[in-house]
C-alpha positions in Angstrom: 42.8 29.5 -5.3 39.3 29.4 -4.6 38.5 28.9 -0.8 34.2 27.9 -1.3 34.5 25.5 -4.3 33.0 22.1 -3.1 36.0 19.8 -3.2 38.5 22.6 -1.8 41.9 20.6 -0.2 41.6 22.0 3.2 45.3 20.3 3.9 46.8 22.9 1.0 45.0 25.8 1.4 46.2 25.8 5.5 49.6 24.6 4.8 50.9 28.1 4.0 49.3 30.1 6.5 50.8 27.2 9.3 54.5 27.7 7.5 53.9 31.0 8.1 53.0 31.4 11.6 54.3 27.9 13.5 57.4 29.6 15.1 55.6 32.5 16.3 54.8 33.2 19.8 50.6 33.0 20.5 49.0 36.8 21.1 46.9 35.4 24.2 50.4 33.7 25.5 50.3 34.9 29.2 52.4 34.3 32.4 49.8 35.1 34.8 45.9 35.7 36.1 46.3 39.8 35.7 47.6 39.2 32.1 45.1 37.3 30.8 42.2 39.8 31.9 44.2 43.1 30.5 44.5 40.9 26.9 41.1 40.0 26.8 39.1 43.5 28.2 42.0 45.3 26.0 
């Protein structure tokens, strides 16, 4: 699969990766203020 050919099928190239990773939880998922700012100076 080559990703910089000029007619590359964005839809089929992503469909994997979004199988892959639609039930999982975001990284920058937070509950509050305070855990935002640790995630992102972290």
């Amino acid at each position: 699969m080559e990703l910089f050919e000029s007619n590359t099928n964005w839809a089929e190239v992503v469909k994997p990766l979004i199988e892959k990773h639609k039930n999982k939880k975001c990284p920058l998922a937070y509950t509050n203020l305070f855990e935002l700012m640790v995630m992102v100076f972290l």
